[in-house]
Biopython code that builds the backbone (N, CA, C, O; Angstrom):
import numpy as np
from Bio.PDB.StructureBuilder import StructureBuilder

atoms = [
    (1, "UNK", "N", (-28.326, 145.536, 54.579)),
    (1, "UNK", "CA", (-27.220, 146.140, 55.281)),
    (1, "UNK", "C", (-27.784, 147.012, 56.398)),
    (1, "UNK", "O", (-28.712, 147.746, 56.058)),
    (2, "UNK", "N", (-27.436, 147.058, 57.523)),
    (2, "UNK", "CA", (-27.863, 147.638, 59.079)),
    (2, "UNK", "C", (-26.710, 149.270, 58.920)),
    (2, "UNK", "O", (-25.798, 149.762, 58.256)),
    (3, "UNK", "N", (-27.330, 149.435, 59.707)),
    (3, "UNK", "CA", (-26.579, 151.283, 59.681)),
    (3, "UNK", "C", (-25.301, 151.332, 60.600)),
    (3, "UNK", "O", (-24.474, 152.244, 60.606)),
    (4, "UNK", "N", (-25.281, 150.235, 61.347)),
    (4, "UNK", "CA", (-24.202, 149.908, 62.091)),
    (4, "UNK", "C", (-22.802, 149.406, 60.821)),
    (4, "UNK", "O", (-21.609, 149.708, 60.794)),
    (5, "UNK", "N", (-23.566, 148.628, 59.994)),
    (5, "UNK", "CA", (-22.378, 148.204, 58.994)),
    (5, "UNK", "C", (-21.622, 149.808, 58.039)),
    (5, "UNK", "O", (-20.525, 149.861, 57.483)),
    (6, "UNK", "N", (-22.319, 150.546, 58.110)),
    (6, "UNK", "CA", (-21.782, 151.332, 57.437)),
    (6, "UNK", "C", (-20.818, 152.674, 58.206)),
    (6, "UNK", "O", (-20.421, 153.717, 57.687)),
    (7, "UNK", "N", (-20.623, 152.106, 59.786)),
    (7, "UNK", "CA", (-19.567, 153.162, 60.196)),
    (7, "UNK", "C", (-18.379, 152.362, 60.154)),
    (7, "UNK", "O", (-18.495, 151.139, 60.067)),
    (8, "UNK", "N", (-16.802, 153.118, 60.226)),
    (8, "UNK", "CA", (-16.117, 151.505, 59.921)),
    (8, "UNK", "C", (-15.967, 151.661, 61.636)),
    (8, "UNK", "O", (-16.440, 152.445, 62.459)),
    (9, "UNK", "N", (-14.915, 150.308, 61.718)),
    (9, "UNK", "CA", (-14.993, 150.012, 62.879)),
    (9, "UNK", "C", (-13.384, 150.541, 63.075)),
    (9, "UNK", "O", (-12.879, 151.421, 62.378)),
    (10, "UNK", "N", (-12.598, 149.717, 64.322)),
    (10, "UNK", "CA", (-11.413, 150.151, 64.809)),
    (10, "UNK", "C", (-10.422, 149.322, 63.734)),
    (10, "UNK", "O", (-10.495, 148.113, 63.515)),
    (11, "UNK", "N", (-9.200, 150.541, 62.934)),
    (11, "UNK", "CA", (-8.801, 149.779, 62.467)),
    (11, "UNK", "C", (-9.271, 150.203, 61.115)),
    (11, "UNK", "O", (-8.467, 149.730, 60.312)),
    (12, "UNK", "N", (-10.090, 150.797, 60.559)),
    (12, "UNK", "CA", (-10.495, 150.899, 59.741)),
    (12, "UNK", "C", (-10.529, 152.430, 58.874)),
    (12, "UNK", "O", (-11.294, 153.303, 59.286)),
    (13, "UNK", "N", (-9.379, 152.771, 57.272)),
    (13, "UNK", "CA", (-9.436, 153.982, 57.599)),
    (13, "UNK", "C", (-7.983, 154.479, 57.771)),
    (13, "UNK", "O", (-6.965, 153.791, 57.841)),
    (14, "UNK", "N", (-8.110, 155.867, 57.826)),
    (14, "UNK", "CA", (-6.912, 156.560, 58.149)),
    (14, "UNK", "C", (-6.617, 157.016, 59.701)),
    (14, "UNK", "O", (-5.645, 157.602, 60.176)),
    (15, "UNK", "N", (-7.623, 156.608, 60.211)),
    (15, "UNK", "CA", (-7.591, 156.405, 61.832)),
    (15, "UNK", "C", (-7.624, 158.646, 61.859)),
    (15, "UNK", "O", (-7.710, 159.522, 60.999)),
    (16, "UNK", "N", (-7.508, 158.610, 63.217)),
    (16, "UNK", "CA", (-7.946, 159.880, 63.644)),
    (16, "UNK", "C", (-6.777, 160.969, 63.273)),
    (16, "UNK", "O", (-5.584, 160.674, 63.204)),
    (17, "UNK", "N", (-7.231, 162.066, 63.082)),
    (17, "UNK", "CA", (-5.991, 163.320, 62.425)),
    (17, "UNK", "C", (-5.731, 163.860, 63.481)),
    (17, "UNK", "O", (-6.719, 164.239, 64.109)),
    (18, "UNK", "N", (-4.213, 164.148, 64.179)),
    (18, "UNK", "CA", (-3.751, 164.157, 65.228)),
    (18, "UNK", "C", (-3.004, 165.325, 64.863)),
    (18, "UNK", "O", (-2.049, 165.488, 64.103)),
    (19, "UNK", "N", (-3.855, 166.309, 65.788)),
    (19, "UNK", "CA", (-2.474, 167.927, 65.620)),
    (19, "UNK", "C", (-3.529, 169.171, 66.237)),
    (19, "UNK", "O", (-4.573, 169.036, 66.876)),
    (20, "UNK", "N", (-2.909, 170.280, 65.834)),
    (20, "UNK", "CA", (-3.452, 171.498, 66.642)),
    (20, "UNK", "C", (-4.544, 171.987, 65.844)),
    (20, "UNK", "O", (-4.572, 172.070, 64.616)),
    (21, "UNK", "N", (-5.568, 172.347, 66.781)),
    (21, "UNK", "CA", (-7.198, 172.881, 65.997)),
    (21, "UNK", "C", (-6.293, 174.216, 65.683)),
    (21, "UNK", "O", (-5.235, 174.749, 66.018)),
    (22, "UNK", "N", (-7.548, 174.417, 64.716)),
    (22, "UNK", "CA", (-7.276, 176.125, 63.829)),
    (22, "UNK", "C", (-7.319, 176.994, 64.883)),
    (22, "UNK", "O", (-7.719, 176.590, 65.975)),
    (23, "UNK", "N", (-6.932, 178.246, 64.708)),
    (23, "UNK", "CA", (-6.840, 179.515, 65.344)),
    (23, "UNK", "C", (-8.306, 179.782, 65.361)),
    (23, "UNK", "O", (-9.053, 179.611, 64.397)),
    (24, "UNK", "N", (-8.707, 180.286, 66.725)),
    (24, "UNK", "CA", (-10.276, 181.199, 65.957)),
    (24, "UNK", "C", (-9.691, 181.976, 65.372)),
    (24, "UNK", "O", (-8.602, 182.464, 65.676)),
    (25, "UNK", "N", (-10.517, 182.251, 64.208)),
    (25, "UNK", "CA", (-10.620, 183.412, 63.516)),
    (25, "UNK", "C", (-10.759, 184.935, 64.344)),
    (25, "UNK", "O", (-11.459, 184.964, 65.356)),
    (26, "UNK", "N", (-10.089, 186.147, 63.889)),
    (26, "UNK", "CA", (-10.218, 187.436, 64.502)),
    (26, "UNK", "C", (-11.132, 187.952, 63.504)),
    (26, "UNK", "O", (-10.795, 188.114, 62.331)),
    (27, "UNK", "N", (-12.792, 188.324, 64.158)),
    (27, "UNK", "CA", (-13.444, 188.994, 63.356)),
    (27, "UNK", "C", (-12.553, 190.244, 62.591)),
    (27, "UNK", "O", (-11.342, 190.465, 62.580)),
    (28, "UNK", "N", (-13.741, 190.981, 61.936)),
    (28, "UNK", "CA", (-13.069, 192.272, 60.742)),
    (28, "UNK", "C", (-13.476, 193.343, 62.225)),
    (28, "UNK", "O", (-14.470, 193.414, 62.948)),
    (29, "UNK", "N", (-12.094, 194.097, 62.190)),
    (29, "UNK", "CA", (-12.804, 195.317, 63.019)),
    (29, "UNK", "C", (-14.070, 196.554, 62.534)),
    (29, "UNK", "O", (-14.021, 197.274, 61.537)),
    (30, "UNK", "N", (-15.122, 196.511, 63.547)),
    (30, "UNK", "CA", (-15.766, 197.665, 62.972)),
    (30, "UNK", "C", (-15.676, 198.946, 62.706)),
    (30, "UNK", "O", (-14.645, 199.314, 63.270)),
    (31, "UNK", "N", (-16.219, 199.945, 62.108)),
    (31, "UNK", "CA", (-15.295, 201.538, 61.535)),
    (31, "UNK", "C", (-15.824, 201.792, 62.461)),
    (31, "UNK", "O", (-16.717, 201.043, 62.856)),
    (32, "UNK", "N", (-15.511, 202.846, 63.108)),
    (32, "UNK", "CA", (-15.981, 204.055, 64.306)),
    (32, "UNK", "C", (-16.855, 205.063, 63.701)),
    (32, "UNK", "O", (-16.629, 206.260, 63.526)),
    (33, "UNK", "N", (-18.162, 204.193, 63.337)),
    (33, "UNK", "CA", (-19.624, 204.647, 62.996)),
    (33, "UNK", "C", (-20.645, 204.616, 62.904)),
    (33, "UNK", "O", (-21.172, 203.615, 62.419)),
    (34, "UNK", "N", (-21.705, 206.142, 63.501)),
    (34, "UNK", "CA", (-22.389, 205.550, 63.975)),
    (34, "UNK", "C", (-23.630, 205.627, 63.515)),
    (34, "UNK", "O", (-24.184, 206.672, 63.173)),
    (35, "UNK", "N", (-24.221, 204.256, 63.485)),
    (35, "UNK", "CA", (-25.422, 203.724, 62.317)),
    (35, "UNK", "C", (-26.298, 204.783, 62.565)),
    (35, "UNK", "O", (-26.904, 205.023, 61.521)),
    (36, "UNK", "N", (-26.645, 205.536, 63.482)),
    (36, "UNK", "CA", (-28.090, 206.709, 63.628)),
    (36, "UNK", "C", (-27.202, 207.676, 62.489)),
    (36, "UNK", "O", (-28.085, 208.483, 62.199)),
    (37, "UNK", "N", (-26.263, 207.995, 61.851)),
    (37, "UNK", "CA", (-26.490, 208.964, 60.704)),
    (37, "UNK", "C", (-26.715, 208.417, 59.461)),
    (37, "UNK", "O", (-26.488, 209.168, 58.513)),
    (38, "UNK", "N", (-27.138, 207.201, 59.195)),
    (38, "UNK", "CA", (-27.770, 206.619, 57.935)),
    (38, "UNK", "C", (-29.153, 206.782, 57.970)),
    (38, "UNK", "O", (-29.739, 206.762, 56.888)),
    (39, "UNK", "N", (-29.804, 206.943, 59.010)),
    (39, "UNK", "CA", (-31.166, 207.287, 59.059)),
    (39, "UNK", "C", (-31.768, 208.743, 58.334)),
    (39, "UNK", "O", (-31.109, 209.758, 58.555)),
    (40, "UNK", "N", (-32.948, 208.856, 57.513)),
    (40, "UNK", "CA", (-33.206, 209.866, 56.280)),
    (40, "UNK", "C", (-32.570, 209.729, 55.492)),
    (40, "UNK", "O", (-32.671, 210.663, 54.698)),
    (41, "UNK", "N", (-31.494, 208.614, 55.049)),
    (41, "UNK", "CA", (-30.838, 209.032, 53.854)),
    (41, "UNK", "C", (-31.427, 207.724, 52.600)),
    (41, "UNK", "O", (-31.529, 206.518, 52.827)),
    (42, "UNK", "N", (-31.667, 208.284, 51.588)),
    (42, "UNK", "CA", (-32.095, 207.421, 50.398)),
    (42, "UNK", "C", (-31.057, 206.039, 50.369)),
    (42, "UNK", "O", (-29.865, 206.124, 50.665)),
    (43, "UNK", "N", (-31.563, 205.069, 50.059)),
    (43, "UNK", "CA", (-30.640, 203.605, 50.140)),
    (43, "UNK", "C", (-29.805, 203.597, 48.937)),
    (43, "UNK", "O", (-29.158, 202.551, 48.897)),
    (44, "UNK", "N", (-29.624, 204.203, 48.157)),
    (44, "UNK", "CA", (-28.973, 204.363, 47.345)),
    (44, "UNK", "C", (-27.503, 205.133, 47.469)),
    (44, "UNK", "O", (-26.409, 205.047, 46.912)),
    (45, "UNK", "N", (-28.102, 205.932, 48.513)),
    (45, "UNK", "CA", (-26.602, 206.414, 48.941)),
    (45, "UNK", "C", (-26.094, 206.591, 50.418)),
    (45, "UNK", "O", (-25.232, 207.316, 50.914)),
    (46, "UNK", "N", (-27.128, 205.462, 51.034)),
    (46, "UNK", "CA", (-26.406, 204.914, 52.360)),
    (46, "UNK", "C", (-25.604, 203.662, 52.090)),
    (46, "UNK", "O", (-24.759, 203.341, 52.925)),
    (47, "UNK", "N", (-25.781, 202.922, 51.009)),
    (47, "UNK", "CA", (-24.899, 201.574, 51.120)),
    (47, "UNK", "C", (-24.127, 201.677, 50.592)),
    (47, "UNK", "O", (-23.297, 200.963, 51.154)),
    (48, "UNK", "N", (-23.377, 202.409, 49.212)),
    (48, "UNK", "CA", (-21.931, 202.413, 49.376)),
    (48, "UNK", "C", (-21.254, 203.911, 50.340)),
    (48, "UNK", "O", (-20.045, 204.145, 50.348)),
    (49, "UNK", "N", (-22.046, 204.598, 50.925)),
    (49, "UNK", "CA", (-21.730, 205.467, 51.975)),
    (49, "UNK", "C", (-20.890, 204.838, 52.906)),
    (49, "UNK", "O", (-19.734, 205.185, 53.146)),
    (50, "UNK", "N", (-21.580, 203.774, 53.501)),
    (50, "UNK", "CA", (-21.141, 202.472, 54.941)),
    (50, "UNK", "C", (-20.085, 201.609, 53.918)),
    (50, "UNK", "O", (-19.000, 201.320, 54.423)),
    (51, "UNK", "N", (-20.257, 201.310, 52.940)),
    (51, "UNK", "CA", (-19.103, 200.638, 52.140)),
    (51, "UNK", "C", (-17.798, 201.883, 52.320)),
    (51, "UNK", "O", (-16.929, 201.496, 53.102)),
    (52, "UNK", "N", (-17.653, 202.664, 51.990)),
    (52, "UNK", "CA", (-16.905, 203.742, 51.839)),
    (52, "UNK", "C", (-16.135, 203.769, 53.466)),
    (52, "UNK", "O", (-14.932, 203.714, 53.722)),
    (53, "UNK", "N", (-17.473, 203.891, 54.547)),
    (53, "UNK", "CA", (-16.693, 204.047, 56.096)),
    (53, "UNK", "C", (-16.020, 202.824, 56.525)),
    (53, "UNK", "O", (-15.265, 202.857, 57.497)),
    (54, "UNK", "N", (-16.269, 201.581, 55.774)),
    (54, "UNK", "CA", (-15.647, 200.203, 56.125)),
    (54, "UNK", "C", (-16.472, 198.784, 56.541)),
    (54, "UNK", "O", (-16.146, 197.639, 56.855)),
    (55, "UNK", "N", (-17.272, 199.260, 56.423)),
    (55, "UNK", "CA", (-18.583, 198.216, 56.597)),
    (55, "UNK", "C", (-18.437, 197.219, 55.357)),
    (55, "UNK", "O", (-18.463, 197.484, 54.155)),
    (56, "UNK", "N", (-18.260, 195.876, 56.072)),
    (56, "UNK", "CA", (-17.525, 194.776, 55.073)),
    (56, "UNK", "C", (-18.990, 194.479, 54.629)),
    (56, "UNK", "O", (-19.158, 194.240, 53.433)),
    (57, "UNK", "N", (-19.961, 194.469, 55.379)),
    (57, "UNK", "CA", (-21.390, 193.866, 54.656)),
    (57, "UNK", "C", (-22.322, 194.954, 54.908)),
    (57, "UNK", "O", (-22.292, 195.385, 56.061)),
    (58, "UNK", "N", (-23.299, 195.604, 53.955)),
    (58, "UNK", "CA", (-24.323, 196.242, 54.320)),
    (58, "UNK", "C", (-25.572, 195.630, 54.173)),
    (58, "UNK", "O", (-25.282, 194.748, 53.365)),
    (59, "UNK", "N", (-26.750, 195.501, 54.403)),
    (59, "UNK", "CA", (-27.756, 194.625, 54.409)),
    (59, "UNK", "C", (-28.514, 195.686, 54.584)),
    (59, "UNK", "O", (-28.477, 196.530, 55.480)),
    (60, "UNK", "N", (-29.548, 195.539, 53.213)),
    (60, "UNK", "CA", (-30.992, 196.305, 53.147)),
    (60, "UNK", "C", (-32.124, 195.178, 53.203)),
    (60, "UNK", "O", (-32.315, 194.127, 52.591)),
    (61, "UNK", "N", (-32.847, 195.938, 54.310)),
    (61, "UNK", "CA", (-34.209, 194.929, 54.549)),
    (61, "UNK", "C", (-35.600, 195.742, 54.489)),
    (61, "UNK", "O", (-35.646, 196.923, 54.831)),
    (62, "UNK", "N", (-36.836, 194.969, 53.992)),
    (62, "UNK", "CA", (-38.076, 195.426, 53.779)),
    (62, "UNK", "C", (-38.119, 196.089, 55.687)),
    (62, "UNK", "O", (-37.362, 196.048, 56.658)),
    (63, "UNK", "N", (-39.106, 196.492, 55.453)),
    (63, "UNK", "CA", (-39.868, 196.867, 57.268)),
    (63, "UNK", "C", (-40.709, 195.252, 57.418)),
    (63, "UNK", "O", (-41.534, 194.738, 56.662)),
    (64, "UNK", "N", (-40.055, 194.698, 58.829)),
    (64, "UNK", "CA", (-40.761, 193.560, 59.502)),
    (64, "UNK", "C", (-40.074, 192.170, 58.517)),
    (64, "UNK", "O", (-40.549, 191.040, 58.398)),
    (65, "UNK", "N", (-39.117, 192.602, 58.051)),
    (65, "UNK", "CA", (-38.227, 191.610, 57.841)),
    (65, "UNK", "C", (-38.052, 190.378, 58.506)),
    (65, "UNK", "O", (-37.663, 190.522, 59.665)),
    (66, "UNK", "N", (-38.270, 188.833, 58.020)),
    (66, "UNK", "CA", (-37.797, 187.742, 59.365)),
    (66, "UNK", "C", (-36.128, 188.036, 58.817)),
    (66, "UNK", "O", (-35.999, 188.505, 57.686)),
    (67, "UNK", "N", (-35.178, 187.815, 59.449)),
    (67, "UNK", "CA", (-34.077, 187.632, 59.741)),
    (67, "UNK", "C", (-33.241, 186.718, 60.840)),
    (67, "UNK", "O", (-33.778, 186.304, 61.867)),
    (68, "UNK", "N", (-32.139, 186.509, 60.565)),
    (68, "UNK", "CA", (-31.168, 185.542, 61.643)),
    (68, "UNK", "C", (-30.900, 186.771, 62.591)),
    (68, "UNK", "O", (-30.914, 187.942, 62.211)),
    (69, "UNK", "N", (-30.665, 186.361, 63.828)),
    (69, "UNK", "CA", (-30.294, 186.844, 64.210)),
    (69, "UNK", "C", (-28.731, 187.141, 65.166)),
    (69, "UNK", "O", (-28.351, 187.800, 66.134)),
    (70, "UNK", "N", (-28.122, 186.045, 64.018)),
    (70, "UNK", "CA", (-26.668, 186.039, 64.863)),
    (70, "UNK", "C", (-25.953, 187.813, 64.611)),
    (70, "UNK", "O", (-26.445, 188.771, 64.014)),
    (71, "UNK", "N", (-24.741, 187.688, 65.291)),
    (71, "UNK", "CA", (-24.053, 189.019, 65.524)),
    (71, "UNK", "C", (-23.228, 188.665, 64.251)),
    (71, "UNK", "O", (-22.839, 187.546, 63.917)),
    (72, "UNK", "N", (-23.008, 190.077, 63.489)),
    (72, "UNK", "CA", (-21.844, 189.453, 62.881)),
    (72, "UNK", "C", (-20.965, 190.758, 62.768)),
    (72, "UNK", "O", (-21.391, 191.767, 62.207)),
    (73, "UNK", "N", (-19.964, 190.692, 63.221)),
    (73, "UNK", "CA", (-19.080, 192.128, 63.195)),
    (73, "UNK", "C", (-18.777, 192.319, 61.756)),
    (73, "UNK", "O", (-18.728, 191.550, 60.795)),
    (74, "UNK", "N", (-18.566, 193.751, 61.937)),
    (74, "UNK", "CA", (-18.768, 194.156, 60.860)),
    (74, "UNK", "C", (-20.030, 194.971, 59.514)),
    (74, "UNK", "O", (-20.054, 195.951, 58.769)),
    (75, "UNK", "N", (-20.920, 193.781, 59.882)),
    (75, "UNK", "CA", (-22.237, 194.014, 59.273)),
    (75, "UNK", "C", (-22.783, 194.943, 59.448)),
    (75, "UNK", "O", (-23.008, 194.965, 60.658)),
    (76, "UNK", "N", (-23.354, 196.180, 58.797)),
    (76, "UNK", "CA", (-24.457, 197.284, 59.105)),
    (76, "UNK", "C", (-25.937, 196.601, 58.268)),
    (76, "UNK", "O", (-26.059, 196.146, 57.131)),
    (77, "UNK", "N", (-26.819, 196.752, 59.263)),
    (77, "UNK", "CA", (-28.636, 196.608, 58.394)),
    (77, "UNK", "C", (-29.247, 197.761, 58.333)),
    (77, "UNK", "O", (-29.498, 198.354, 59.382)),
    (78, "UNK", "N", (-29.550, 198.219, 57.281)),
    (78, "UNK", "CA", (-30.687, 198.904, 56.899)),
    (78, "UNK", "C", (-32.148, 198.493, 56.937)),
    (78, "UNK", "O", (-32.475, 197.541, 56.229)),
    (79, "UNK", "N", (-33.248, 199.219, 57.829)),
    (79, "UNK", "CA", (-34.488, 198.980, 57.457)),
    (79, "UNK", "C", (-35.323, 200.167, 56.481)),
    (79, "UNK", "O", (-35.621, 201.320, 56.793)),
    (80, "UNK", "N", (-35.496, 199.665, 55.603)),
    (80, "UNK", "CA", (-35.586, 200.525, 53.997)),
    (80, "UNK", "C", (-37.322, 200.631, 53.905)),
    (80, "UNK", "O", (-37.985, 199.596, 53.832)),
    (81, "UNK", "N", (-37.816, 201.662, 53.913)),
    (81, "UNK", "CA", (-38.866, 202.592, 53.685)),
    (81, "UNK", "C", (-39.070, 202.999, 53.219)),
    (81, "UNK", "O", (-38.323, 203.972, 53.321)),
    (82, "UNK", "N", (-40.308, 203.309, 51.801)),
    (82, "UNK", "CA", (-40.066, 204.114, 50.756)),
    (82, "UNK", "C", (-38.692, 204.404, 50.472)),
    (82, "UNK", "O", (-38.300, 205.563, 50.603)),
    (83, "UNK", "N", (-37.890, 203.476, 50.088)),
    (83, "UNK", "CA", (-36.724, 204.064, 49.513)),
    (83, "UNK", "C", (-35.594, 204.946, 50.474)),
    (83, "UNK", "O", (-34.673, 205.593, 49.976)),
    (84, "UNK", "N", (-35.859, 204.838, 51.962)),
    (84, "UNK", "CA", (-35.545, 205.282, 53.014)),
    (84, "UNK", "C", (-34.739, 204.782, 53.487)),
    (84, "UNK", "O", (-34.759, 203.590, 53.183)),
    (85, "UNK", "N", (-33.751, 205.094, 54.291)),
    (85, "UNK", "CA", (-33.495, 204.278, 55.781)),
    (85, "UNK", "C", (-34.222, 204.987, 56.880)),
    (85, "UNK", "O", (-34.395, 206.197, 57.020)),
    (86, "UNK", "N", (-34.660, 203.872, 57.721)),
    (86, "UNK", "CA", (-35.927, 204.081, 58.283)),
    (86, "UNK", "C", (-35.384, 203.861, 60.050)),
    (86, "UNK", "O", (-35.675, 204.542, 61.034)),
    (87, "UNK", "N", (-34.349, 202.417, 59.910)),
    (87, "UNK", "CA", (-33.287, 202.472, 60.778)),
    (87, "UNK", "C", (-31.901, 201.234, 60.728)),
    (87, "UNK", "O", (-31.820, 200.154, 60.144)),
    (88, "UNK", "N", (-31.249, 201.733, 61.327)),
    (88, "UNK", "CA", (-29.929, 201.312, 60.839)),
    (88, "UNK", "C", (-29.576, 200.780, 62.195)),
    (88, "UNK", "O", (-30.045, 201.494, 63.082)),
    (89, "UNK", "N", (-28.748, 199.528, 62.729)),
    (89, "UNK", "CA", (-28.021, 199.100, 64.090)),
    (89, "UNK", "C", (-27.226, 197.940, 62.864)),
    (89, "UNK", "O", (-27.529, 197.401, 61.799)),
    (90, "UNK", "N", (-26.071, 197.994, 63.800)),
    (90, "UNK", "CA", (-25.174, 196.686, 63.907)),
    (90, "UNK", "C", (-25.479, 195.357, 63.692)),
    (90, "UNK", "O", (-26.636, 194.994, 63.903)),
    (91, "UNK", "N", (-24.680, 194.592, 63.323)),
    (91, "UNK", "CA", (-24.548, 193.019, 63.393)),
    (91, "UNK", "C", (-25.333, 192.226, 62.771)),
    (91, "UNK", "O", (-25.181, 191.008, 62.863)),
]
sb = StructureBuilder()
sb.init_structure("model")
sb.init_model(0)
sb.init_chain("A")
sb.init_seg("    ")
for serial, (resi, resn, name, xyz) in enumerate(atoms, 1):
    if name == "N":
        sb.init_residue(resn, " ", resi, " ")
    sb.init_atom(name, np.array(xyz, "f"), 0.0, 1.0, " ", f" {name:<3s}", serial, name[0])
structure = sb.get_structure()
């Protein structure tokens, strides 16, 4: 069997779904806060701190972390240091 046999052809099928694409999505708004006062504070009580101000995701990372780097509203990162936040930005 060829790889051609296995798409169907015209005719074949429920044929194409005909109607309106989804809405984009409206990200989560971010809280009006700002990540430099998580810095010195023990990780233990910066992440439900930022949970508490509205931060839908908090993210603790080693120092020199690989990471993605898409944006994602909402999101606060921690870079965690001895048990630190060492530094904190957006997305």
């Amino acid at each position: 069997m060829t790889d051609s046999a296995l798409i169907p052809g015209p005719g074949a099928g429920a044929g194409p779904s005909v109607g309106r694409m989804a809405p984009i999505p409206t990200p989560p708004a971010e809280p009006h806060d700002n990540p430099d006062t998580y810095v010195g504070l023990e990780q233990g009580r910066a992440e439900p701190l930022a949970r508490e101000k509205g931060w839908s995701t908090v993210r603790s990372l080693p120092p020199g972390a690989i990471i993605t780097m898409e944006y994602r509203s909402g999101r606060l990162n921690f870079e965690v240091r001895d048990g630190r936040v060492a530094r904190s930005w957006k997305g």
